[in-house]
C-alpha positions as CSV (number, residue, x, y, z in Angstrom):
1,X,0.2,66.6,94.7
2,X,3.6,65.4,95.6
3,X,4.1,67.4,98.5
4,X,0.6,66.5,100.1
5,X,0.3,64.9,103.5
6,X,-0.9,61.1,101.7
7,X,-2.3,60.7,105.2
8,X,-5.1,63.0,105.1
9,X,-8.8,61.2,103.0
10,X,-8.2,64.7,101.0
11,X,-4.7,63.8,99.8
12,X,-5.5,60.4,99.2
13,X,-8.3,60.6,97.0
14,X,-6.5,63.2,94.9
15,X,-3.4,60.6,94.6
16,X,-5.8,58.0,93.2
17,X,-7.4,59.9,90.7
18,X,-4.4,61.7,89.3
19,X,-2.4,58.6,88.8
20,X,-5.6,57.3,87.4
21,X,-5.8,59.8,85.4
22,X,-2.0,59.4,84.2
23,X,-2.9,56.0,83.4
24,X,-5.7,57.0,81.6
25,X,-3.3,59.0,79.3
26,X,-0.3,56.3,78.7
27,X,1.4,56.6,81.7
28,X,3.8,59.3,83.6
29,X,6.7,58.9,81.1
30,X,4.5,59.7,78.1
31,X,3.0,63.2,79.2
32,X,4.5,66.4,79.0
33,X,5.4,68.4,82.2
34,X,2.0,70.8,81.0
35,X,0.3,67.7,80.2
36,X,0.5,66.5,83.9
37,X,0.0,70.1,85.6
38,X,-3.2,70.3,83.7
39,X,-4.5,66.9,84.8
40,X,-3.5,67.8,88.3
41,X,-6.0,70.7,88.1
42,X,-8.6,68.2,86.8
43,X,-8.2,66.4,89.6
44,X,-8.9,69.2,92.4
45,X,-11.3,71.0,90.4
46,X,-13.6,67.5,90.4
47,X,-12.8,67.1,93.9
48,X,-13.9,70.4,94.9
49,X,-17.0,70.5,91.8
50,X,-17.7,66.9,93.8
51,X,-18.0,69.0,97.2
52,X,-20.1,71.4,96.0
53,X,-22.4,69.4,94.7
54,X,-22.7,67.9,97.9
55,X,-23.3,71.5,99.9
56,X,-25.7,72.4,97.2
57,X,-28.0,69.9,97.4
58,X,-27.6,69.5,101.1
59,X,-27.9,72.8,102.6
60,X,-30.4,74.9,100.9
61,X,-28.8,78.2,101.3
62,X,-25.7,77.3,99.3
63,X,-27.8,77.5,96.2
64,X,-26.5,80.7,95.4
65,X,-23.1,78.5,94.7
66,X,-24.9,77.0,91.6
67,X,-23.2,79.6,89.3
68,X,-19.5,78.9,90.8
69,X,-20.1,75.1,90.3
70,X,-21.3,75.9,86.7
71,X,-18.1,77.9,85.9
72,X,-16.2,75.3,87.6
73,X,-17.8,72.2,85.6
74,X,-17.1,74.7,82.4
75,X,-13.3,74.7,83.6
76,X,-13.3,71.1,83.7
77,X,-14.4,70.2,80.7
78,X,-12.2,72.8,78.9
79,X,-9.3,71.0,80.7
80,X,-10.7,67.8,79.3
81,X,-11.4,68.8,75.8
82,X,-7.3,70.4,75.9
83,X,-6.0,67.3,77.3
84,X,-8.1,64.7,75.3
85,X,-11.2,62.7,75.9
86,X,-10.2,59.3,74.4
87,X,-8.2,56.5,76.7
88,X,-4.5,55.6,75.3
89,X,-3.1,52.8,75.7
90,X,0.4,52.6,77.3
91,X,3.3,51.7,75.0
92,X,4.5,48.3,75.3
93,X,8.2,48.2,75.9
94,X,10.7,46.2,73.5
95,X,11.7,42.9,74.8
96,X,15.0,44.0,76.1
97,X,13.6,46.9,78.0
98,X,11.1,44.7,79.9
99,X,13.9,41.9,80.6
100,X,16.3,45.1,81.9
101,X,13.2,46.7,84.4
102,X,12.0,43.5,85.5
103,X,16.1,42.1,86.3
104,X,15.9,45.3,88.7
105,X,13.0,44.3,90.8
């Protein structure tokens, strides 16, 4: 998601809920380099799952896509399940290492 133009709705949206998700998860420093590539593709498979669900139920002829979104929701919660469904809580840093970060800012 790094290398998406942030400008575009798309980009944006995908930037919120992946470092939501991060969060969600301890925090960037905590996860694991396949940790964070898997909750990257949690992240676009909702947003697409989310714009499906919106052709679907709109346009009457897309019903035919109601077995891709079911293989999709499938995906996503087999993503979930790997990654863990419970919030953690971020580690709270030693008192010198909070004086240290916030002397830097």
């Amino acid at each position: 998601m790094k290398n998406m133009d942030g400008r575009t709705i798309i980009a944006t949206e995908l930037n919120e809920a992946f470092t939501e998700a991060i969060d969600d998860y301890g925090g960037y420093e905590e996860l694991s380099h396949v940790q964070r590539a898997l909750i990257e593709r949690f992240c676009f498979l909702e947003f697409q799952i989310r714009q499906w669900e919106v052709e679907i139920v709109t346009e009457p002829k897309k019903k035919h896509m109601l077995s891709r979104w079911v293989q999709a929701v499938n995906s996503l919660q087999g993503i979930a399940i790997k990654l863990g469904l419970t919030k953690v809580e971020k580690k709270a840093k030693d008192l010198t290492t909070y004086l240290k970060d916030k002397s830097k800012e």
